[in-house]
PASE-225153 format. One record per residue (C-alpha): residue number from 1; x, y, z; residue in three letters. Coordinates in steps of 0.2 Angstrom, whole numbers, plus 5000, padded with zeros to 4 digits. Example, Ala and Ser with C-alpha at 12.3 -4.5 7.8 and 13.67 -1.06 7.14 Angstrom:
BEGIN
i:1 | u:5062 | v:4978 | w:5039 | aa:ALA
i:2 | u:5068 | v:4995 | w:5036 | aa:SER
# end
This chain:
BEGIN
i:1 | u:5462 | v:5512 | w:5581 | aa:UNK
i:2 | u:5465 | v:5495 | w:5586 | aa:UNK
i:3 | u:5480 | v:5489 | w:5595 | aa:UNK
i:4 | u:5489 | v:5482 | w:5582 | aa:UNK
i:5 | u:5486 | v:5497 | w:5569 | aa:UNK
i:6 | u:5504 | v:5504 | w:5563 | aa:UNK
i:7 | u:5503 | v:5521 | w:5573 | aa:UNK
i:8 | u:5513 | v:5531 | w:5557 | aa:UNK
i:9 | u:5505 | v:5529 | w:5540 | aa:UNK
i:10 | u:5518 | v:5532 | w:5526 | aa:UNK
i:11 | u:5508 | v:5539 | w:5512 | aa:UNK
i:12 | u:5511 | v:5543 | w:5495 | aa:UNK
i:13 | u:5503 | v:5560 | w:5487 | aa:UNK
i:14 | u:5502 | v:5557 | w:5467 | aa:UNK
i:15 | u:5491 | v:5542 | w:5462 | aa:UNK
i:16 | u:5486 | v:5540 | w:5481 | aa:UNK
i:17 | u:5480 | v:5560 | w:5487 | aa:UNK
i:18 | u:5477 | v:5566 | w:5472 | aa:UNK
i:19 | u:5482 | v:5564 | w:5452 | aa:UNK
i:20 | u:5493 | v:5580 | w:5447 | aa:UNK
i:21 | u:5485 | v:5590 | w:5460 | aa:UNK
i:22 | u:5468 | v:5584 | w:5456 | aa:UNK
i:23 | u:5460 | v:5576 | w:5473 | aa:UNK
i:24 | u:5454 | v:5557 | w:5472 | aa:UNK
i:25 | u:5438 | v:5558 | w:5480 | aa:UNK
i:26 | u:5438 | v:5554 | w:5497 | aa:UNK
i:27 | u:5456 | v:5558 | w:5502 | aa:UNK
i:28 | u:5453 | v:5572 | w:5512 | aa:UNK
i:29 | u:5442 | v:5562 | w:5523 | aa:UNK
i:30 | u:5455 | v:5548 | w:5528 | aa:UNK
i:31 | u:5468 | v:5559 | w:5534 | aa:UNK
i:32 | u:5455 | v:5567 | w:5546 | aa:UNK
i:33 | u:5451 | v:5550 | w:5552 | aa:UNK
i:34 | u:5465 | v:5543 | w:5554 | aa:UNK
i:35 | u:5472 | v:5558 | w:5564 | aa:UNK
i:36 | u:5456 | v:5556 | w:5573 | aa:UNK
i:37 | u:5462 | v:5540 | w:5578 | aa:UNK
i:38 | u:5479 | v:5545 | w:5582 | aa:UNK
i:39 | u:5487 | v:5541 | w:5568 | aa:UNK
i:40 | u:5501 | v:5551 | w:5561 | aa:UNK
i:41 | u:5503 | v:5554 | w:5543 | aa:UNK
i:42 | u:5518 | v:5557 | w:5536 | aa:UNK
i:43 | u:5519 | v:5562 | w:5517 | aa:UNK
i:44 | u:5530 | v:5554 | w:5507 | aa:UNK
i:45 | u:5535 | v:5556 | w:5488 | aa:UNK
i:46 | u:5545 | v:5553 | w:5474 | aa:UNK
i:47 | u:5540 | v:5569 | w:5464 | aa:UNK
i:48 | u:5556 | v:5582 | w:5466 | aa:UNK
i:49 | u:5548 | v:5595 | w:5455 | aa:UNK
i:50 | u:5536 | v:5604 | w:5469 | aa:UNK
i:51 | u:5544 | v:5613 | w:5482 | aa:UNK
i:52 | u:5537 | v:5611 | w:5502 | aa:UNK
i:53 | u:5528 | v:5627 | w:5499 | aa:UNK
i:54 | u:5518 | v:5621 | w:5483 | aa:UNK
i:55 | u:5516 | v:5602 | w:5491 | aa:UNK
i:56 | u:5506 | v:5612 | w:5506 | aa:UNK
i:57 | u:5497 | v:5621 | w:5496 | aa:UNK
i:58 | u:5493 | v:5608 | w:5486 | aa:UNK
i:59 | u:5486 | v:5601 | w:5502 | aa:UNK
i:60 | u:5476 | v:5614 | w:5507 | aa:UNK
i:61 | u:5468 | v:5615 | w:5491 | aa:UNK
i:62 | u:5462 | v:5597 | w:5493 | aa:UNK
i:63 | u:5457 | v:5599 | w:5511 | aa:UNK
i:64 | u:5472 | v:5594 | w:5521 | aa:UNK
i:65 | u:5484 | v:5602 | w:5531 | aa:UNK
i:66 | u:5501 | v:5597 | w:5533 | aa:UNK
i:67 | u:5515 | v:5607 | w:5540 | aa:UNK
i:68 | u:5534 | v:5603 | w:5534 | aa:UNK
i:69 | u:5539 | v:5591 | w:5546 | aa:UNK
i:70 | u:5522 | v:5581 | w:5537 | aa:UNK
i:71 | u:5531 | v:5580 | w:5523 | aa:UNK
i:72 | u:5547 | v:5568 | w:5515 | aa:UNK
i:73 | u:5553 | v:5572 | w:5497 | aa:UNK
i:74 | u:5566 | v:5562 | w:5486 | aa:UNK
i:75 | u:5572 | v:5581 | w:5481 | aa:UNK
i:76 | u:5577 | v:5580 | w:5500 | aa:UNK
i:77 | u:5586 | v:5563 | w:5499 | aa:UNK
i:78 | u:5594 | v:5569 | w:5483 | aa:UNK
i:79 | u:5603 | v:5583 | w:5492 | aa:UNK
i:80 | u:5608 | v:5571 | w:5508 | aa:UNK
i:81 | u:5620 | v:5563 | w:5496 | aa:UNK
i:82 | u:5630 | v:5581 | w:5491 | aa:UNK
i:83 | u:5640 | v:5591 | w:5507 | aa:UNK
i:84 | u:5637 | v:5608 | w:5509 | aa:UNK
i:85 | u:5649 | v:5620 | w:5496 | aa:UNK
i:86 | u:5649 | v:5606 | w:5482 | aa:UNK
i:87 | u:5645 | v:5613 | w:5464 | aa:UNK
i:88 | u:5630 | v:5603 | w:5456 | aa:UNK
i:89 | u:5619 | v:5604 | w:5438 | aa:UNK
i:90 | u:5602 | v:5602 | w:5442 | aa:UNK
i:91 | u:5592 | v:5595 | w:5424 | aa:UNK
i:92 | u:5577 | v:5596 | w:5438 | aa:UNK
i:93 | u:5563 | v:5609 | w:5443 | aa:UNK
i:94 | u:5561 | v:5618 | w:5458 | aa:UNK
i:95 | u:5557 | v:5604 | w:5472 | aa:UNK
i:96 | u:5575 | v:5601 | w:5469 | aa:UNK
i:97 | u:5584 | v:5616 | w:5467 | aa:UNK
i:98 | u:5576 | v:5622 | w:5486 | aa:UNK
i:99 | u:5582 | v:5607 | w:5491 | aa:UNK
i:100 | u:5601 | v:5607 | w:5488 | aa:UNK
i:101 | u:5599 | v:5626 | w:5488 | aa:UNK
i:102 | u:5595 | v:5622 | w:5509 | aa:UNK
i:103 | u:5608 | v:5611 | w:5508 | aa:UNK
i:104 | u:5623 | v:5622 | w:5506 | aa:UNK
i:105 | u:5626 | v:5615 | w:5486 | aa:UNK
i:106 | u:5631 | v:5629 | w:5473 | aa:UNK
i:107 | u:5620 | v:5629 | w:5458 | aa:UNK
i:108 | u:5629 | v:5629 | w:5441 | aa:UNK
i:109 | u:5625 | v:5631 | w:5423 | aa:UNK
i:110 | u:5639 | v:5621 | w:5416 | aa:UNK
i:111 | u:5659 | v:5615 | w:5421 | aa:UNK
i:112 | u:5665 | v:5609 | w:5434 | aa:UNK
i:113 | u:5651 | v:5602 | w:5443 | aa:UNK
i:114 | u:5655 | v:5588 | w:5457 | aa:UNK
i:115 | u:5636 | v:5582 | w:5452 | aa:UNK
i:116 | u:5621 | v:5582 | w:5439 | aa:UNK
i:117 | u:5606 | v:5580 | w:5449 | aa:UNK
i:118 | u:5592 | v:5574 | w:5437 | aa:UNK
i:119 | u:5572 | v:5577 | w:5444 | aa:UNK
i:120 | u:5554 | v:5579 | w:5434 | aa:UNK
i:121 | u:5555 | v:5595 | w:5424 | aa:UNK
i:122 | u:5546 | v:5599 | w:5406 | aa:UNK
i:123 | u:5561 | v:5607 | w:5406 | aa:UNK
i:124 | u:5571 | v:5592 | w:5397 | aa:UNK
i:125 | u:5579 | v:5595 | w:5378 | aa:UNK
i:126 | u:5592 | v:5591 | w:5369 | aa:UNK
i:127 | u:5606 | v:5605 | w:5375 | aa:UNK
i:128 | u:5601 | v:5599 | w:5390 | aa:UNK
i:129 | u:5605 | v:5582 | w:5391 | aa:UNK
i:130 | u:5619 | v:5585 | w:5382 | aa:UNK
i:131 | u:5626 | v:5595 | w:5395 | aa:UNK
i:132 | u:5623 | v:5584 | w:5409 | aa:UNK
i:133 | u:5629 | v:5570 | w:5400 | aa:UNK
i:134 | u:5646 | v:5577 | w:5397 | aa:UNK
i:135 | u:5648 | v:5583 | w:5414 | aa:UNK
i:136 | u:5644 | v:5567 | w:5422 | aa:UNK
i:137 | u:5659 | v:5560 | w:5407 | aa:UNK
i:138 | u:5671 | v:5574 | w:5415 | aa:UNK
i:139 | u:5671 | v:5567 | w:5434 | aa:UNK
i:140 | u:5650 | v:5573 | w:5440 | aa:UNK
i:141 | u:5641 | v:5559 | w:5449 | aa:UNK
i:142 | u:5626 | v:5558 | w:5442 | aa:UNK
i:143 | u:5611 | v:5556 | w:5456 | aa:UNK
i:144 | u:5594 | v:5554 | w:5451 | aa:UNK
i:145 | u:5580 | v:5561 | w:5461 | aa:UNK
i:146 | u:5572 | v:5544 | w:5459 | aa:UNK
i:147 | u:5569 | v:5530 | w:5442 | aa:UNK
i:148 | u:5549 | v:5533 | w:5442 | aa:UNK
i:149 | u:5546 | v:5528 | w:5423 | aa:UNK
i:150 | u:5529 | v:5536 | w:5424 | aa:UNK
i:151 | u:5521 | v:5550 | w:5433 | aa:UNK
i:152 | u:5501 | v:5548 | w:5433 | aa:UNK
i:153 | u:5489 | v:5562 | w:5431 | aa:UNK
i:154 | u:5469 | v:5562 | w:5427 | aa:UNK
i:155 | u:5474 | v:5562 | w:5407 | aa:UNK
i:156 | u:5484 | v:5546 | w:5409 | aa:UNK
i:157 | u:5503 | v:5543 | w:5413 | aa:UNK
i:158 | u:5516 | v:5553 | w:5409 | aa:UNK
i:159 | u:5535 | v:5552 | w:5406 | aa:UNK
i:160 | u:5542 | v:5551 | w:5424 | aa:UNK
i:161 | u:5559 | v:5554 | w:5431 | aa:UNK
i:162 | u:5564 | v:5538 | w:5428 | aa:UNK
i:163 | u:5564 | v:5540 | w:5410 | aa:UNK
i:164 | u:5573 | v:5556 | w:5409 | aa:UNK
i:165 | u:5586 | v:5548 | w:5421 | aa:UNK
i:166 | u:5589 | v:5535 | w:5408 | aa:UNK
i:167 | u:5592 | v:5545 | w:5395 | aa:UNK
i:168 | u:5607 | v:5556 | w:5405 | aa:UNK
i:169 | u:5613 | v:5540 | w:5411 | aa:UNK
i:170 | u:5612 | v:5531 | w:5394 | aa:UNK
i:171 | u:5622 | v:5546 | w:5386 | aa:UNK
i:172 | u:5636 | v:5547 | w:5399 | aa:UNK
i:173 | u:5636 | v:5527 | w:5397 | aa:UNK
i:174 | u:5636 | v:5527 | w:5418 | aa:UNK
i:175 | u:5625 | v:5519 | w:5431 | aa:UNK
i:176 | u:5615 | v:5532 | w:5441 | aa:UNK
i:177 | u:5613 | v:5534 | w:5460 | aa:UNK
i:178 | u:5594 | v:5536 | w:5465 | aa:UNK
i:179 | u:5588 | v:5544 | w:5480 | aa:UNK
i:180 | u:5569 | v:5542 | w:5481 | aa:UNK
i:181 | u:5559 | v:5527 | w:5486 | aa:UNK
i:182 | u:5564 | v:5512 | w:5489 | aa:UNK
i:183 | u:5582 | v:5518 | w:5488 | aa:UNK
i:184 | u:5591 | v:5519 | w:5505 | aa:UNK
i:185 | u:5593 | v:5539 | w:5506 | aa:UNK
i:186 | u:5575 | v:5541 | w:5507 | aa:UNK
i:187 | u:5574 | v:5529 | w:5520 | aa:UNK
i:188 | u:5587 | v:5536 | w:5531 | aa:UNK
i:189 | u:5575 | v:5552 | w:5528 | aa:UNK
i:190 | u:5557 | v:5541 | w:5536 | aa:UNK
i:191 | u:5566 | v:5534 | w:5548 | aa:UNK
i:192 | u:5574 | v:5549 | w:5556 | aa:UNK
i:193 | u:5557 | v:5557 | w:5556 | aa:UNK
i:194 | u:5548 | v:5540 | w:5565 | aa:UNK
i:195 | u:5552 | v:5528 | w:5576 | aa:UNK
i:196 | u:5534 | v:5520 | w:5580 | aa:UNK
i:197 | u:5527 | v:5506 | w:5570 | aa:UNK
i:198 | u:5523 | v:5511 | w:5551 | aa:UNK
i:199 | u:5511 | v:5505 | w:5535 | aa:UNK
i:200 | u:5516 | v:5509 | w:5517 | aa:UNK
i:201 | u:5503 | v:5516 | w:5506 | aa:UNK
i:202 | u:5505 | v:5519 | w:5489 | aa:UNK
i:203 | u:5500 | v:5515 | w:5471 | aa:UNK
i:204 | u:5517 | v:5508 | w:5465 | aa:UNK
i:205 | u:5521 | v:5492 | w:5470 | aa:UNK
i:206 | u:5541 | v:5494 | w:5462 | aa:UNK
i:207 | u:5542 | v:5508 | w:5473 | aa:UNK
i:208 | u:5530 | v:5508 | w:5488 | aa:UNK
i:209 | u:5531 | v:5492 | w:5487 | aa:UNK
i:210 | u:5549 | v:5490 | w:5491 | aa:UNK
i:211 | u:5548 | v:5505 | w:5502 | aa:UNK
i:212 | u:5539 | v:5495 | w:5513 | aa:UNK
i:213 | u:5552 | v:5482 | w:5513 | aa:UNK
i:214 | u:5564 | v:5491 | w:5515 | aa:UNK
i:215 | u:5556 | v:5499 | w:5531 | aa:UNK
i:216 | u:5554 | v:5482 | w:5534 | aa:UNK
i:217 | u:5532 | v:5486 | w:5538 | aa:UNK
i:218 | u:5518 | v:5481 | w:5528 | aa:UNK
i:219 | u:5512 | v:5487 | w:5512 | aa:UNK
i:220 | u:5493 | v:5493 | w:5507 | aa:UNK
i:221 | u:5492 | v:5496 | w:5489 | aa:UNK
i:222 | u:5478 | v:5507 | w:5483 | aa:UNK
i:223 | u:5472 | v:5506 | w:5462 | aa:UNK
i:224 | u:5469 | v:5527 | w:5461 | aa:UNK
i:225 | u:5485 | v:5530 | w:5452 | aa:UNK
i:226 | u:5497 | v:5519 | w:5443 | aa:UNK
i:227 | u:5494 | v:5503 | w:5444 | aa:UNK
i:228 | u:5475 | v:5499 | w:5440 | aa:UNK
i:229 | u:5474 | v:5479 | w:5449 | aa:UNK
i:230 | u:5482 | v:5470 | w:5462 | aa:UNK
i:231 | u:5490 | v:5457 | w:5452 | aa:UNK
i:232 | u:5495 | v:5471 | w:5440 | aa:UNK
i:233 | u:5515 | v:5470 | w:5446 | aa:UNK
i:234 | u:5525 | v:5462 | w:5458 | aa:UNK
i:235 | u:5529 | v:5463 | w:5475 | aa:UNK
i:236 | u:5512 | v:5457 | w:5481 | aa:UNK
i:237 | u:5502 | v:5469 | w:5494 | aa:UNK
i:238 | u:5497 | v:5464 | w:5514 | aa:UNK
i:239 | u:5482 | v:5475 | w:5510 | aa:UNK
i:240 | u:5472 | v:5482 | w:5492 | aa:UNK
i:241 | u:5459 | v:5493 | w:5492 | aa:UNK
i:242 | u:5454 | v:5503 | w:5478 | aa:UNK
i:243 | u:5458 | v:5520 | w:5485 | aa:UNK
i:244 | u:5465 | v:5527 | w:5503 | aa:UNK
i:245 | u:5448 | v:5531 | w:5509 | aa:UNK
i:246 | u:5442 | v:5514 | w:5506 | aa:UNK
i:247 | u:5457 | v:5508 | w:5515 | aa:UNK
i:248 | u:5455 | v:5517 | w:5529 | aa:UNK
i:249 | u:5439 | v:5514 | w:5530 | aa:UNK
i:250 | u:5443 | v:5495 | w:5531 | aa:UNK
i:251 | u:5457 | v:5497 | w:5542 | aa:UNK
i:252 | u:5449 | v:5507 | w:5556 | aa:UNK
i:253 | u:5432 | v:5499 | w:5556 | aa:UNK
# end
């Protein structure tokens, strides 16, 4: 590792690692040599739905193994914003509910609720948002796990948080708080967990992207996952490569 190489890499896990648990080539490799070269790695990611036991297993499945204290989830910066003992609806799966679960919030199925907590789920139908929608109307803040409008998998992209958070916030005719990347709760989470110098990497430049200024550290953008070519959406990248062993490759030579 040269001198000047960010001693933390903050990486993403879907469209980076791998593409709804499916491994892009070659990932298992660069976290073995960039821990080789003393670099930590510190997961990061905007998908609530996992819980930290799936997101490691999910890891080891693709060669890599992570521990907890690896790992920073926009489930975890959603329940930062509720206090311990507050009631909340969770329109989320279970990456989310272990989080405010460990956070001291209750878990209700209806009124009163202090918060609708809103994550990826298949688990999204009408009586569902209808529900959340008319507690945030009766007083609930409605926090968002994060505003992803896609979530990529081998198959192609997906509906992503984003786009159900919309529709709860469109029906309750309010304007969301979002937890995940590049929102400030998540980076309260990274920067409690590092202090050294840090590089972003991630597929999204909306989110990554503005993670990494936010952090205020560069920003490597690699086309495995969402976005397909560097000039593909704005803000522009310090570094491209076409997938995070190609960039660790280039970056450690």
């Amino acid at each position: 590792m040269s001198p000047a190489e960010p001693s933390t890499w903050i990486v993403d896990l879907d469209g980076v690692v791998w593409l709804a648990g499916t491994p892009i080539p070659g990932g298992d490799e660069a976290v073995r040599r960039l821990r080789a070269a003393q670099v930590r790695v510190l997961f990061v990611t905007n998908n609530s739905a996992p819980t930290i036991e799936e997101l490691l297993a999910r890891l080891e499945r693709v060669g890599i193994t992570a521990v907890p204290d690896d790992l920073v989830t926009s489930a975890q910066a959603a329940a930062q914003l509720l206090e311990p003992g507050q009631r909340a609806y969770a329109l989320a799966d279970g990456g989310a509910t272990q989080a405010l679960r460990e956070r001291g919030v209750e878990l209700v199925d209806g009124p009163p609720a202090d918060a609708v907590v809103v994550g990826w789920t298949h688990d999204f139908n009408f009586e569902r948002l209808t529900l959340a929608a008319r507690l945030v109307r009766d007083g609930a803040r409605l926090i968002g796990t994060n505003e992803d409008s896609t979530h990529p998998t081998p198959e192609g992209l997906l509906p992503g948080s984003g786009a159900l958070l919309a529709a709860v916030a469109t029906a309750a005719d309010t304007v969301p708080e979002v937890a995940g990347k590049p929102h400030r709760p998540i980076v309260d989470l990274i920067c409690g967990r590092t202090d050294a110098t840090a590089l972003v990497v991630g597929d999204r430049p909306s989110t990554d992207g503005a993670l990494a200024v936010a952090l205020g550290v560069p920003f490597a953008l690699v086309l495995s996952g969402v976005t397909a070519s560097a000039d593909q959406e704005p803000p522009p990248a310090d570094f491209c490569a076409p997938d995070l062993l190609a960039l660790v490759s280039d970056r450690l030579a």
